[in-house]
C-alpha positions, 0 to 999 in steps of 0.5 A, a space after each residue: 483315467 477319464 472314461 464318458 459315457 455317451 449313451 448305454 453301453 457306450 463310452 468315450 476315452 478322451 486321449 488328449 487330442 483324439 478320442 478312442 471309444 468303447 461299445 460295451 455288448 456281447 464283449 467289449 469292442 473299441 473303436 482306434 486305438 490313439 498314438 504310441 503310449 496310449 494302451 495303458 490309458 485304455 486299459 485303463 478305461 477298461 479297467 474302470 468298466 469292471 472289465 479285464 484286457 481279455 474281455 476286449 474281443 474286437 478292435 475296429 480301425 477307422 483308418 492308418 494316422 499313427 493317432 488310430 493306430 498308435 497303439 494298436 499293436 500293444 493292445 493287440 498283443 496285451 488283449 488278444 483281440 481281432 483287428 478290422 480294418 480296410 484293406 487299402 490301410 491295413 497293407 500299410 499298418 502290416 509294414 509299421 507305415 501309418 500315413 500317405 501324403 496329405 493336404 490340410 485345408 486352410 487354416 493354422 490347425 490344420 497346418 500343424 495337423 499336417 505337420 505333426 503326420 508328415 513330419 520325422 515322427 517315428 513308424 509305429 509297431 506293424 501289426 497284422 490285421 485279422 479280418 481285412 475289409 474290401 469295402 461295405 460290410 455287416 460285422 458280426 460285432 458288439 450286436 452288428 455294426 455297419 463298416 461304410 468307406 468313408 475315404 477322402 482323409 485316407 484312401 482306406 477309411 472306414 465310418 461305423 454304424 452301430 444301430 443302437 440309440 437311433 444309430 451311432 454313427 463313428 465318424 474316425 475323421 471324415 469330420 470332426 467337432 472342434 470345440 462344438 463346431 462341425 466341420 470337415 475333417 482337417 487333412 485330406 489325401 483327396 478333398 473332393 472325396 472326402 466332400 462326397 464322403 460327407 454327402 454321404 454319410 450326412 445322408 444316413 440316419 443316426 442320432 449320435 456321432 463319435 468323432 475321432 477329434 473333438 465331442 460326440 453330438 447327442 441327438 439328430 446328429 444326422 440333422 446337424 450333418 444335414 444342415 452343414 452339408 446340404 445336398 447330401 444324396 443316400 448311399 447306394 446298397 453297395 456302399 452301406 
């Protein structure tokens, strides 16, 4: 099982098209979860750590799409770790219901994209989240992380902060970075919020930035936001 690391006490697992991560302090915790079938490939990474299934303590959840929340259940169950996640998506998830309808940007990818979470694809497992976040938050996770909304892709979208390394920014699919090209996520449930939501975080400072598809950019991340999404405004305390 591949496992990168992207900076100290933080690791990418690449599975296949989307990218589930692990921050190694004060236990382990991971960031999604990948489709259905993926929790043997992240034990697996957990493995490669040096690590064992109970070490896992946290499980924090970007958003709904059955490519985050695949597995999630299973890892539940196998770890006996607790579940963040926005309460918008986890009322859903609760049901086994892992989408809402969506609109693609233009583009063949997109449309596949679209088409791959709006078709026939089997519900995933319900699952019970542990801790159900309104809004902005502190976690008292992995040292402290910063849950902001990041809604546009899914109503209940969650980006984390984690303040190490200059700040590590995990995007889930606010946007993504197709082979080094960043950009705008690739389906929306509302496009004119996922567009403030870019402003928004392209305001924040951090160095890193950990996609849900495609790689993570190391160093001035935010610059990179900055210079793809000019005009973009700090959020309000209530939003951080």
């Amino acid at each position: 099982m591949a496992v990168t690391q992207v900076a100290a006490n933080l690791y990418r697992i690449p599975l296949g098209i989307v990218n589930a991560y692990l921050i190694d302090h004060d236990g382990l915790t991971l960031i999604d979860t990948g489709v259905p079938g993926s929790a043997p490939k992240i034990l697996a990474a957990v493995a490669a750590l040096g690590r064992r299934p109970a070490d896992l303590g946290h499980i924090l959840v970007t958003h709904l799409h059955i490519d985050h929340t695949g597995s999630l259940a299973a890892l539940k169950a196998a770890t006996g770790a607790k579940v963040w996640m926005h309460a918008a998506d986890a009322a859903l998830v609760r049901e086994g219901r892992c989408a809402r309808p969506l609109l693609p940007v233009p583009g063949l990818l997109p449309w596949a994209i679209h088409t791959f979470l709006m078709g026939d694809s089997p519900p995933i497992e319900p699952v019970e989240t542990d801790h159900v976040l309104m809004g902005a938050a502190e976690l008292p996770v992995a040292g402290g992380v910063s849950a902001i909304p990041a809604p546009g892709h899914s109503a209940g979208q969650l980006a984390f902060l984690w303040p190490r390394h200059g700040g590590v920014l995990l995007v889930g699919d606010a946007a993504a970075n197709w082979r080094g090209r960043l950009g705008p996520g690739l389906v929306f449930e509302d496009l004119d919020e996922g567009g403030r939501t870019l402003l928004r975080l392209a305001a924040l400072d951090f160095q890193i930035a950990c996609f849900g598809h495609g790689s993570p950019i190391v160093g001035d991340a935010s610059g990179a936001f900055r210079a793809r999404w000019p005009g973009a405004r700090r959020p309000a305390a209530s939003e951080l």
